[in-house]
N, CA, C and O atoms as a DFTB+ gen file, in Angstrom:
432 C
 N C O
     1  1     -37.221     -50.217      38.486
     2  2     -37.594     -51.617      38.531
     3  2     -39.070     -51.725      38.933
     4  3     -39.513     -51.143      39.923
     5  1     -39.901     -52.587      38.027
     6  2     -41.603     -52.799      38.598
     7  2     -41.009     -53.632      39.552
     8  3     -39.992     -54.313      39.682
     9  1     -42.704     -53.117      40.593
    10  2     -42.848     -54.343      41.719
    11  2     -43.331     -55.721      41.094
    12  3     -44.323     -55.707      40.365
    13  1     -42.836     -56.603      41.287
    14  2     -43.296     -58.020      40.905
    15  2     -45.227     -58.090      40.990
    16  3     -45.927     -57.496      41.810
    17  1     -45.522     -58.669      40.278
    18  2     -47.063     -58.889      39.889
    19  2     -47.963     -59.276      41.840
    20  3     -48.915     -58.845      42.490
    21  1     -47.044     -60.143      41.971
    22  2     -47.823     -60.710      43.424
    23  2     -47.977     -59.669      44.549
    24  3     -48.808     -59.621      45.456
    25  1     -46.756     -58.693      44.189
    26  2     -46.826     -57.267      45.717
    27  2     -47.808     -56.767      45.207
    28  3     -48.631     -56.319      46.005
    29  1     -48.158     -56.624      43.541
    30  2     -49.185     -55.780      43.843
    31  2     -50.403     -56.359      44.052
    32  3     -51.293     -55.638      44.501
    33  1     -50.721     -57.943      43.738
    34  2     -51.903     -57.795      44.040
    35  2     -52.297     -58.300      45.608
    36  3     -53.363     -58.207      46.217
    37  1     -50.869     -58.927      46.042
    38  2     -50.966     -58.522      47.243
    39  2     -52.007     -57.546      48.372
    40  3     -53.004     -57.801      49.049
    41  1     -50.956     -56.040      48.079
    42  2     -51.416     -55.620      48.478
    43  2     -52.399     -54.613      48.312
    44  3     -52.496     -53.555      48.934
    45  1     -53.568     -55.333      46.840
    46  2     -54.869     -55.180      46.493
    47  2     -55.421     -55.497      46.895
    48  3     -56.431     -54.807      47.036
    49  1     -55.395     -57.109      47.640
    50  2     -56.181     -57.748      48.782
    51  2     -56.145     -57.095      49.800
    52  3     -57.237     -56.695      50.201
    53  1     -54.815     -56.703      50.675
    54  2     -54.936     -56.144      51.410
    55  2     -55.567     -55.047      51.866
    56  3     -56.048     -54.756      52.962
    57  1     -55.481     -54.491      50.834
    58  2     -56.559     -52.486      50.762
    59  2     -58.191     -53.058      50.788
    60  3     -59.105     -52.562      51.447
    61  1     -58.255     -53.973      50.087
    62  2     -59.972     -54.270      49.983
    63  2     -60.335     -55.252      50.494
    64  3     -61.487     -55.626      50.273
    65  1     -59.440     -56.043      51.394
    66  2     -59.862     -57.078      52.743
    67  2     -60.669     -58.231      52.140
    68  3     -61.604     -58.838      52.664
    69  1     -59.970     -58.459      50.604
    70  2     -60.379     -59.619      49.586
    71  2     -59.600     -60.751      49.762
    72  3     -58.649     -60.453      50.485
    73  1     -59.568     -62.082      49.382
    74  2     -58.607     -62.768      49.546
    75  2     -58.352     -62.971      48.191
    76  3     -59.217     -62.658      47.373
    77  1     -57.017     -63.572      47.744
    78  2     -56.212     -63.605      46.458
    79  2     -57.268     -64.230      45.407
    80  3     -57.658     -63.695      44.369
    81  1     -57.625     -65.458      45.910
    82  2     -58.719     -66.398      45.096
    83  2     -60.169     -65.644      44.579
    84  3     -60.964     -65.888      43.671
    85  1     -60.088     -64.660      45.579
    86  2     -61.369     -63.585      45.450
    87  2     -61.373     -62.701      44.022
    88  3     -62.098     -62.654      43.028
    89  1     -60.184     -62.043      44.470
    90  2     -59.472     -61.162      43.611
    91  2     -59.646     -61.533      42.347
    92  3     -60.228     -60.813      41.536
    93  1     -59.036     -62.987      41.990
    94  2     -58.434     -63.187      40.639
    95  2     -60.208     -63.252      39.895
    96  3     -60.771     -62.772      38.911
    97  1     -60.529     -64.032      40.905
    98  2     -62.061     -64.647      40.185
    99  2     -63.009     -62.829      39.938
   100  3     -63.687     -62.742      38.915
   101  1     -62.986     -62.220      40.399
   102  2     -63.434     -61.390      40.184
   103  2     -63.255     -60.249      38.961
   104  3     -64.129     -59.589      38.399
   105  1     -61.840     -60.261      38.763
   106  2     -61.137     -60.119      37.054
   107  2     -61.606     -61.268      36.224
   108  3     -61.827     -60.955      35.054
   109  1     -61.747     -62.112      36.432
   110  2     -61.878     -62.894      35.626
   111  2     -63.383     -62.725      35.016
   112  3     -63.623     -62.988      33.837
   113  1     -64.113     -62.382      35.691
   114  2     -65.392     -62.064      35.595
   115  2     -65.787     -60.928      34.304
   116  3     -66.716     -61.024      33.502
   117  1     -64.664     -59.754      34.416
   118  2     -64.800     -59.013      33.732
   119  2     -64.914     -59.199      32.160
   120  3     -64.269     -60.082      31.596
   121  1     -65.433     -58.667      31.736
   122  2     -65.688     -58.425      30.190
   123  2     -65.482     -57.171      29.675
   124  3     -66.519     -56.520      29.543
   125  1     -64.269     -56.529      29.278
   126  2     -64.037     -55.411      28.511
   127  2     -63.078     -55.419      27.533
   128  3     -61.884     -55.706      27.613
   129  1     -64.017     -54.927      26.212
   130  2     -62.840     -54.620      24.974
   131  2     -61.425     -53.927      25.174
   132  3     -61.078     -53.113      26.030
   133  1     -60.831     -54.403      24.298
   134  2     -59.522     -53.574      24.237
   135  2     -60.042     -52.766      23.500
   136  3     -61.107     -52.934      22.906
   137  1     -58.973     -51.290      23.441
   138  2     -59.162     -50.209      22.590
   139  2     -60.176     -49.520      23.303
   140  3     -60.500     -49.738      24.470
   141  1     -60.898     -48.253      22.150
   142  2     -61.606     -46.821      22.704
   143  2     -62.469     -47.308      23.753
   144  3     -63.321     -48.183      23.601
   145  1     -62.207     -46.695      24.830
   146  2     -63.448     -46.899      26.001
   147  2     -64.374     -45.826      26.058
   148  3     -65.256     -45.925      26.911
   149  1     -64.359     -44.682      25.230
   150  2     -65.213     -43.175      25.444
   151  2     -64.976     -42.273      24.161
   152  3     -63.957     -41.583      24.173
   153  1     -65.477     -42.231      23.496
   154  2     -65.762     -41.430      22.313
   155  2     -66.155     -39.650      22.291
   156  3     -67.249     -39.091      22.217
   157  1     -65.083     -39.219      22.366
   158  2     -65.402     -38.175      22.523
   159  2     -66.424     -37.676      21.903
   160  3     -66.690     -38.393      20.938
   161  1     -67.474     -36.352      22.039
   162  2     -68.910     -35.651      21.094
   163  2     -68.528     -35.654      19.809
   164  3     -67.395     -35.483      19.360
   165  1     -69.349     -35.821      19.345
   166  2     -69.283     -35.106      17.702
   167  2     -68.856     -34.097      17.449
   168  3     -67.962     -33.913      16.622
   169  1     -69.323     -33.374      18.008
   170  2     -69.782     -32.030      17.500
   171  2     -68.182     -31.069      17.977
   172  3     -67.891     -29.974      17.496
   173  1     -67.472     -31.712      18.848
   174  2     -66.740     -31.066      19.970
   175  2     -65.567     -31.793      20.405
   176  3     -65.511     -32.667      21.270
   177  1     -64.324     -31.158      19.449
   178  2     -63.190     -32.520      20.070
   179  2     -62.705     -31.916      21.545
   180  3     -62.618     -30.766      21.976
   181  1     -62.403     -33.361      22.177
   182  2     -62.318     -33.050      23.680
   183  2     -60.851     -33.013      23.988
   184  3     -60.103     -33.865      23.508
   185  1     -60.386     -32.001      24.816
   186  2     -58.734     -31.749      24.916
   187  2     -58.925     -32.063      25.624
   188  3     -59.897     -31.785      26.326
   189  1     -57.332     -33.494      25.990
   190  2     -56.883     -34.069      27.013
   191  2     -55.658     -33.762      27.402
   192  3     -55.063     -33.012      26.628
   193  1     -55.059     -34.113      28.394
   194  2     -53.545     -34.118      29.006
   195  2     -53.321     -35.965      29.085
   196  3     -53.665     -36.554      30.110
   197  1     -52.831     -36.590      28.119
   198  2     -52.457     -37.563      27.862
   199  2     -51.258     -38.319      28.304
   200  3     -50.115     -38.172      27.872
   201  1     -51.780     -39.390      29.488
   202  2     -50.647     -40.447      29.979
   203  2     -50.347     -41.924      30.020
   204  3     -50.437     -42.699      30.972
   205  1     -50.086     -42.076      29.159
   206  2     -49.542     -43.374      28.326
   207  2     -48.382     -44.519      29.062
   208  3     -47.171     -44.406      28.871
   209  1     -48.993     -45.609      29.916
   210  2     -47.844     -46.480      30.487
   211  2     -48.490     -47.979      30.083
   212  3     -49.624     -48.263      29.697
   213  1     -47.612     -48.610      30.264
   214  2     -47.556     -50.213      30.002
   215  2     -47.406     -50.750      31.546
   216  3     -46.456     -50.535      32.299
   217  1     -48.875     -51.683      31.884
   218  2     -48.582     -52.355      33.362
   219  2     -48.458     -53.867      33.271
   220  3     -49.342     -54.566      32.776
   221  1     -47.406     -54.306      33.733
   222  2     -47.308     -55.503      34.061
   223  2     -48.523     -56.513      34.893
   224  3     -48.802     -56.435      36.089
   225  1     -48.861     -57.039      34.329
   226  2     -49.885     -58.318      35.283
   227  2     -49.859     -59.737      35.020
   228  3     -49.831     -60.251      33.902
   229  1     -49.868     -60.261      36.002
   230  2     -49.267     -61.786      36.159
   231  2     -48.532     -62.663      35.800
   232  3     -47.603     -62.910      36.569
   233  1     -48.628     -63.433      34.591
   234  2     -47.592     -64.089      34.012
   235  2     -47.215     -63.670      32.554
   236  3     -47.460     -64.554      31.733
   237  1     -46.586     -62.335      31.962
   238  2     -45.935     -62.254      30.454
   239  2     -47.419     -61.058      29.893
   240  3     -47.438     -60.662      28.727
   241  1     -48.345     -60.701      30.730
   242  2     -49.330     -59.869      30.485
   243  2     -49.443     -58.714      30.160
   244  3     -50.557     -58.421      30.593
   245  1     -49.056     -57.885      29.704
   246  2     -48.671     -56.426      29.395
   247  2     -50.131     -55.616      28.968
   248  3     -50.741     -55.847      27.924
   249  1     -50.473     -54.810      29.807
   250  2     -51.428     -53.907      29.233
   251  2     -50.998     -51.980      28.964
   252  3     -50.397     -51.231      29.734
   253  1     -51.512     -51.723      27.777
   254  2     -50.656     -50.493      27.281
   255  2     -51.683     -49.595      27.629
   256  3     -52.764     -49.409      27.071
   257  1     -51.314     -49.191      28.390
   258  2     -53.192     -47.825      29.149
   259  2     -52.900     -45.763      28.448
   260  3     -51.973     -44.960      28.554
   261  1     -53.960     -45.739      27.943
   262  2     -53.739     -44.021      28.335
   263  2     -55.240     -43.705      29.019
   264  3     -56.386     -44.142      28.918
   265  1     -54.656     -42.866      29.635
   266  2     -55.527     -41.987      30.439
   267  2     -55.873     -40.726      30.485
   268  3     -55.406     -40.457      29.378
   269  1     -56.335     -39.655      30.873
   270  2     -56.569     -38.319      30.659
   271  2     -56.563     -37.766      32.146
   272  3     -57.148     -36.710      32.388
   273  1     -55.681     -38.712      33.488
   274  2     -55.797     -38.046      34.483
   275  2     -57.014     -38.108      35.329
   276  3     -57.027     -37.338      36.290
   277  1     -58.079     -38.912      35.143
   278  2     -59.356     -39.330      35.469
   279  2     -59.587     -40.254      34.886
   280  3     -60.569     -40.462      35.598
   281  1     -59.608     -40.987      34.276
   282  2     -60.209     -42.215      33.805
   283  2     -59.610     -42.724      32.435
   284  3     -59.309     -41.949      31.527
   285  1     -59.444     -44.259      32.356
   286  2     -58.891     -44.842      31.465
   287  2     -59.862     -44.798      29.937
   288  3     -61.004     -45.216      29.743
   289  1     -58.914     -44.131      29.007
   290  2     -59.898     -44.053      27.413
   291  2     -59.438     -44.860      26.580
   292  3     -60.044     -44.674      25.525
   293  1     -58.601     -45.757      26.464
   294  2     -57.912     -46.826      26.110
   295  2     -57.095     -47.578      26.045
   296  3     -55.987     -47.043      26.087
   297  1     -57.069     -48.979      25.929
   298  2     -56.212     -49.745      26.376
   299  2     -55.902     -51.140      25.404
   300  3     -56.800     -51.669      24.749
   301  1     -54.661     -51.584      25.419
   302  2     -54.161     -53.008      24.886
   303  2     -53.340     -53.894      25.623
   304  3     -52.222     -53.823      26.134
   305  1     -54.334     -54.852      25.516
   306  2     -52.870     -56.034      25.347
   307  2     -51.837     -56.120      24.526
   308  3     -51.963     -56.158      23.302
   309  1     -50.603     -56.163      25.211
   310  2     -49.249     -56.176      23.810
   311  2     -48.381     -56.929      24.833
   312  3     -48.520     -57.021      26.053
   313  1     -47.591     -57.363      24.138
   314  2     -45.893     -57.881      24.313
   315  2     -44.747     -57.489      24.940
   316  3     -43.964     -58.148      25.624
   317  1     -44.739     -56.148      24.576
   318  2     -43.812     -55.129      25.370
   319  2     -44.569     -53.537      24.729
   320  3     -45.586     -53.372      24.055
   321  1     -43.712     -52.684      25.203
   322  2     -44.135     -51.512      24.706
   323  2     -43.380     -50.941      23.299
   324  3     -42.152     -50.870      23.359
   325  1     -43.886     -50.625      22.326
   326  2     -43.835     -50.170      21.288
   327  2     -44.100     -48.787      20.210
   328  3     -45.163     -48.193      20.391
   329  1     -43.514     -48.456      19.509
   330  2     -43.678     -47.409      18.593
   331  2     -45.149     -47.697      18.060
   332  3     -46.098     -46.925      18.205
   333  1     -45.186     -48.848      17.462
   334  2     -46.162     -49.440      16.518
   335  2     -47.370     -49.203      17.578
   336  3     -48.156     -48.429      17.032
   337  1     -47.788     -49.518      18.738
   338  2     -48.694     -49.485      19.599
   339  2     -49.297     -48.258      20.178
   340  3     -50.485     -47.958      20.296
   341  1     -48.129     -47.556      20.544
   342  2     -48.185     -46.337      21.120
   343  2     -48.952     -45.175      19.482
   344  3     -49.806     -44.343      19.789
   345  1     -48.629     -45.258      18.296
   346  2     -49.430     -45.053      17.229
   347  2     -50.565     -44.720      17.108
   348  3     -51.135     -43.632      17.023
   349  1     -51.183     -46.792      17.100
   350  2     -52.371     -47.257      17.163
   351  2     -52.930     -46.625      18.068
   352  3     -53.911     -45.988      17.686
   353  1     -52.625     -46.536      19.381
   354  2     -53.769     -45.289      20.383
   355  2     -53.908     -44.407      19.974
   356  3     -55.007     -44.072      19.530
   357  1     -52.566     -43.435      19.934
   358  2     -52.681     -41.964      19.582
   359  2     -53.720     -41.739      18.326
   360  3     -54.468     -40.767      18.217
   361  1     -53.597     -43.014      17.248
   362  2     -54.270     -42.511      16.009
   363  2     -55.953     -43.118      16.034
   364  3     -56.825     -42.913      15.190
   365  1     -56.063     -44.110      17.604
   366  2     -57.412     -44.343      17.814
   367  2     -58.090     -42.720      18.393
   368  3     -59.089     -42.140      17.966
   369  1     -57.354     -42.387      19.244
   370  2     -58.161     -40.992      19.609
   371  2     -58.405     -40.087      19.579
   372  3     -59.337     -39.480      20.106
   373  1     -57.132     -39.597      18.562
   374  2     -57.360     -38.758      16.965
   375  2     -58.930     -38.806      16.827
   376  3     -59.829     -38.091      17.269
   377  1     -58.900     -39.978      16.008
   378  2     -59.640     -40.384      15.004
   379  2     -61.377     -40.255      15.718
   380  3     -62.431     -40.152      15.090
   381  1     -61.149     -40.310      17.332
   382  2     -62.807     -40.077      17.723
   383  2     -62.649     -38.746      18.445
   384  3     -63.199     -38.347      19.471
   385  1     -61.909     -38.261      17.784
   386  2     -62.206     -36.709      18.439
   387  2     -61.883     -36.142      19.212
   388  3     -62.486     -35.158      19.640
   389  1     -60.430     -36.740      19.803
   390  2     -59.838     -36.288      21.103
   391  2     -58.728     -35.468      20.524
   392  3     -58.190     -35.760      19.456
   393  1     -58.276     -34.046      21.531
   394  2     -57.257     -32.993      20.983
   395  2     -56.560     -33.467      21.991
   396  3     -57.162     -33.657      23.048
   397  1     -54.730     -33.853      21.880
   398  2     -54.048     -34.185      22.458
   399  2     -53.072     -33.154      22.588
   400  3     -52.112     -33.066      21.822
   401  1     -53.340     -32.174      23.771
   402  2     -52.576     -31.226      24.729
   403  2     -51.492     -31.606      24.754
   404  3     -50.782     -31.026      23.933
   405  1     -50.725     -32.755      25.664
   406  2     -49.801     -33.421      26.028
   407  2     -49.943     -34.634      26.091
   408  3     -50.903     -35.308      26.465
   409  1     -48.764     -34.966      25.640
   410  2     -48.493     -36.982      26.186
   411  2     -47.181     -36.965      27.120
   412  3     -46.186     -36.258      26.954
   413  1     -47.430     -37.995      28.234
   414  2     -46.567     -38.445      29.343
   415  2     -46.302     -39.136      29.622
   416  3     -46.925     -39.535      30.606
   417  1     -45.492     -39.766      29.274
   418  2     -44.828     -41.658      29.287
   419  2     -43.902     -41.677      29.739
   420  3     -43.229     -40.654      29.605
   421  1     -43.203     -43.035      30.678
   422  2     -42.478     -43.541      31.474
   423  2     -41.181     -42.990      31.053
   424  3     -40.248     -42.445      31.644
   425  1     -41.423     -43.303      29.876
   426  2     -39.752     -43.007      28.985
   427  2     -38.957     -44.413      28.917
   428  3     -37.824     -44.160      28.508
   429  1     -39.109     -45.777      29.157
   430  2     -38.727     -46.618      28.949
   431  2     -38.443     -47.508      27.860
   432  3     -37.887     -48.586      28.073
């Protein structure tokens, strides 16, 4: 079972001694594309260890993340989690040059 949206950002305020109103306005601020965040070299496809989850945020928000264990290389907004979605990544980071070692998902 996820923790409900508010524990966590809860206790996001809490860790960074922000208040909620702080918090939100400060996402809100942000500006980042969905999809490839890092393009692997040209010259040199980059092997990852690939982990693929869907996080719940606030009201009906679903973001579909993979990661490489250090840092997020792409991400969507979606609906729920999907075949069709889970694809679209794998065949976004294919496609810029990433060698996919392993993938590791919730299993849900």
């Amino acid at each position: 079972m996820a923790l409900q949206p508010q524990n966590n950002l809860r206790n996001l305020c809490l860790d960074l001694d922000v208040s909620y109103p702080k918090l939100v306005k400060e996402f809100d601020e942000f500006d980042v594309s969905e999809g490839l965040q890092e393009v692997a070299l040209d010259d040199f496809s980059k092997s990852i260890n690939l982990l693929i989850d869907a996080t719940f945020f606030w009201q009906r928000v679903w973001l579909l993340v993979f990661h490489d264990c250090q840092k997020v290389i792409y991400f969507k907004e979606v609906k729920t989690e999907s075949v069709k979605d889970f694809h679209e990544g794998v065949n976004a980071l294919k496609a810029s040059n990433y060698s996919i070692l392993s993938v590791t998902i919730d299993g849900r």
